[in-house]
N, C-alpha and C positions, 0 to 999 in steps of 0.2 A: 944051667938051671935057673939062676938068678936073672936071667932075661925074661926066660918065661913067664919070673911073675912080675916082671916090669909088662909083660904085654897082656900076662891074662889081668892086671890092676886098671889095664887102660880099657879091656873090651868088656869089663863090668860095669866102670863106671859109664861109658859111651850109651852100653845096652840101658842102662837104669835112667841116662838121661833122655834116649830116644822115647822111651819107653812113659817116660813124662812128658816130656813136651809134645807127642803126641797125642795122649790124649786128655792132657789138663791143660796145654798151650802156655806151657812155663816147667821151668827148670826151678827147683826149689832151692833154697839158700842154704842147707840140710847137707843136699847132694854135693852140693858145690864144694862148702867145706870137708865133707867128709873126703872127695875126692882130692882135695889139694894136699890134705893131711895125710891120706894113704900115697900119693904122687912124693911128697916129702920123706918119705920113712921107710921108700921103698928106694927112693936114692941114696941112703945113709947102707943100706945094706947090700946094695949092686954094685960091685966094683969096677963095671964098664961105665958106669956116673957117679956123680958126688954131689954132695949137697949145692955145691955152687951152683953147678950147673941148673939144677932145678928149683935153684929161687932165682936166678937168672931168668929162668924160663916163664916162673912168675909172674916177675917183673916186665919184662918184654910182652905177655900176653896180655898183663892187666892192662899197660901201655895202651895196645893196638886196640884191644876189646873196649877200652874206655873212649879213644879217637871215634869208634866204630858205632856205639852207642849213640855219643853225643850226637853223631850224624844223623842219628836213625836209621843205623843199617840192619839194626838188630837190637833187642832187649835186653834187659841186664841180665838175666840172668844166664842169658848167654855171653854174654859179657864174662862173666864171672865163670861159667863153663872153661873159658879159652883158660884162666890161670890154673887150674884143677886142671887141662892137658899140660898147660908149661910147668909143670910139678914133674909131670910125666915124661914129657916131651923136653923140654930144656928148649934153651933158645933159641937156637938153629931148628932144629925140628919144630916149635911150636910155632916159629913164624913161619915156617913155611906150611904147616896146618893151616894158619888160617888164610894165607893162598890160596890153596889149595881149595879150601871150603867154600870161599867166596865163588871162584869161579867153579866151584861143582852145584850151589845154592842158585847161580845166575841158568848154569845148565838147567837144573829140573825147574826153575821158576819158567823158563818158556814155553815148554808146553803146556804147564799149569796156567799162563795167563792166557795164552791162544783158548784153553778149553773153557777157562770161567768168560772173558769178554765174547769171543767169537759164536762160542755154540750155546753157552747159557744162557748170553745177552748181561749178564753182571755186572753192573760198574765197582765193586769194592776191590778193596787192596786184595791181591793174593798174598798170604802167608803161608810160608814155608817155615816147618818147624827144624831148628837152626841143628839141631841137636845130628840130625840126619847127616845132614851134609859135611859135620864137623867127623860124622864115624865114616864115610867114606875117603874122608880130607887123610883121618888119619892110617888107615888103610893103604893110600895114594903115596902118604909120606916113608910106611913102614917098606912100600916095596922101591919105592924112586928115590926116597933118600931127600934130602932138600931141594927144593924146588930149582934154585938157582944151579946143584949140581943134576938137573935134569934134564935141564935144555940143553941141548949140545951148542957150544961155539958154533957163530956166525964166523 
């Protein structure tokens, strides 16, 4: 039972952030907190995790999200999105989210660049709102488990 709302915590917050960045093109600092704090409070009560794990998961995600930032691979507030999953997710699962995300962001950004440059004739950036590809990242993760136990040995 206590899984269930470790998953139905995650596909609220995911839906609320889709749901923003869609169509305001930003994840709000609001959602963000609220999600790290319901991601925290939902690991003191689940006994399949513990708090470690999910300020672990924190930690790890702000990590990557800040590396990922700073590049310009993505905005903060998706930045900040990734530790509100590693609340959820914990650190083995949140890193492999955001694997997972990147190459599902890199997936739907190619047809979206093929249709803005080639048929619109568009020279600007395509944006992909981050939030999308972070809920099918985590979907990817809840059935295949971490990334690195997905791939089968070479």
């Amino acid at each position: 039972m206590t899984i269930l709302i470790d998953y139905a915590g995650v596909a609220v917050l995911l839906f609320l952030a889709m749901r923003q960045d869609i169509r305001e093109n930003k994840i709000s600092n609001r959602l963000n907190v609220a999600g790290t704090v319901a991601g925290v409070l939902i690991a003191l009560i689940c006994p399949h995790r513990g708090l470690v794990d999910a300020l672990l998961g924190i930690l790890a995600c702000f990590l990557c999200g800040l590396l990922c930032w700073n590049l310009k691979m993505f905005r903060a507030g998706d930045a900040k999105l990734l530790c509100a999953l590693g609340a959820f997710l914990g650190w083995q699962l949140g890193l492999s989210c955001i694997l997972y995300a990147i190459i599902v962001g890199g997936v739907l950004g190619i047809p979206l660049l093929i249709w803005r440059h080639l048929i619109q004739k568009k020279k600007e950036f395509v944006k992909i709102p981050f939030a999308v590809p972070a809920a099918i990242a985590c979907v990817l993760c809840y059935v295949f488990g971490t990334m690195w136990n997905a791939i089968p040995a070479i």
